[in-house]
Every structure is written in structure tokens, then in C-alpha cells.
C-alpha angles and dihedrals in degrees: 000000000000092000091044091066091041092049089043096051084047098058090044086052088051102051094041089056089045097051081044097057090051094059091049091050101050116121104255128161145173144267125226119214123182132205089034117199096036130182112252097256094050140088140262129217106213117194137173136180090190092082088069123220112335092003137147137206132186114219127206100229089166090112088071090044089257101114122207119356122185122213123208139182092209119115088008126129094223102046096184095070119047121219137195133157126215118197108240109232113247095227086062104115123224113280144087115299121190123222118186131163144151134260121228088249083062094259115152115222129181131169132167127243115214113212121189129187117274095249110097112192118261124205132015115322111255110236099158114261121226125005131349084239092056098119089020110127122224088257093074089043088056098049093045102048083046090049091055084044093054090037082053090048104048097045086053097053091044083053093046091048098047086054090051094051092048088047093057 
């Protein structure tokens, strides 16, 4: 009875891990996005070495509200990535969005596009200039060089009263 459960839970072990080993081992790859981050309006460049030489891939953008994009190595200068671009709605709104697809090898391939809103800063960045007491009255001076005082005070009379109570 004792080794049935032990040769069971074996065989369980043994299924799990190799279940396990297959989805490491399946054939994944990346995709590359440039530029990455883009502004919602533009387009994206998608490239990806996984599909091997003269491959092609199909890639899910409907994240972005592109839909399906296919990626092909014809007519390109490097035939072993294939390469495609998909222009990013500009009604997308800034995040991550996720692409994925698949080569024609059976390579799965994903990448994020990046989207960012279409302001761009203008001008030096403020990072305050001078003190932190710049705009900072008499008054606040006052009360904070009165708190340390009192602070000061307090620790030396704890300290002298400490020493009185161990002399007696």
C-alpha cells in the first residue's frame, strides 16, 4: 500500500517536471521596436532575427488598435530578420502595450511598444535653484533655530541628571 503512493507520486513528479522541460524548451523569440517609446500618431519599426533566414512572421498590434501586421524578410537588405512597421493610432493612449505573434518556422515572438502622449516638454527642467530656505521669512529661521536650542537643552540636562542620579 505504502510503496503504491510513493511510486504514484513519482510518476506525478515525473510528468509535472517533464511538462515542465517542454515549455522551457519551446522556440520563443523577441521583437524589436524602435523607436521605443513612440508618440501615439507615429510609426513603429518591428523587427525580429527568431523567424530564421527568409522568414516571415505575422504579429497581433491590436493592442494598439492596429490590428495584424506581417513581417517579411523579402526586399530587405538583412534577409535573416524580418522586419515590418505598423502606424500607432493616435487615439492610442500612453502605456505598455503588448505584440506577439508567431514565424512561419513556429517561432513565437512578443515585444512592447512603449506610447507616450503626444506633449513633449518645452524649456529647462525646474529643479529649484538656490536653498531650500530660499523663500523661507525670519520668522521660520527663528522657530527653528529655537527648536535645536531647546533640543540642545533638553539632551544636556537629561545627560546632567543621569550623572547626578549614578553619583548618589
Amino acid at each position: 500500500m505504502r510503496s503504491t503512493r510513493v511510486l504514484t507520486g513519482a510518476a506525478l513528479s515525473v510528468a509535472a517536471l517533464g511538462l515542465s522541460t517542454c515549455a522551457a524548451f519551446a522556440a520563443t523569440g523577441s521583437i524589436e521596436v524602435t523607436p521605443n517609446p513612440v508618440k501615439a500618431g507615429n510609426t513603429v519599426n518591428l523587427n525580429s532575427s527568431a523567424c530564421g533566414k527568409n522568414g516571415s512572421a505575422t504579429v497581433d498590434a491590436s493592442t494598439l488598435g492596429a490590428g495584424r501586421v506581417t513581417l517579411s524578410s523579402k526586399g530587405q537588405t538583412h534577409t535573416e530578420n524580418v522586419q515590418g512597421s505598423v502606424r500607432v493610432p493616435a487615439s492610442t493612449k500612453p502605456g505598455n502595450y503588448g505584440i506577439g505573434g508567431k514565424c512561419a518556422n513556429g517561432t513565437e515572438i512578443s515585444g512592447t511598444v512603449r506610447v507616450t502622449s503626444g506633449s513633449t516638454p518645452h524649456g529647462p527642467t525646474r529643479t529649484g535653484v538656490g536653498t531650500t530656505s530660499e523663500n523661507s521669512g525670519t520668522t521660520e529661521i527663528v522657530a527653528g533655530a529655537g527648536v535645536l536650542l531647546a533640543a540642545a537643552a533638553g539632551g544636556v540636562w537629561m545627560v546632567r541628571r543621569r550623572r547626578a542620579d549614578d553619583s548618589a
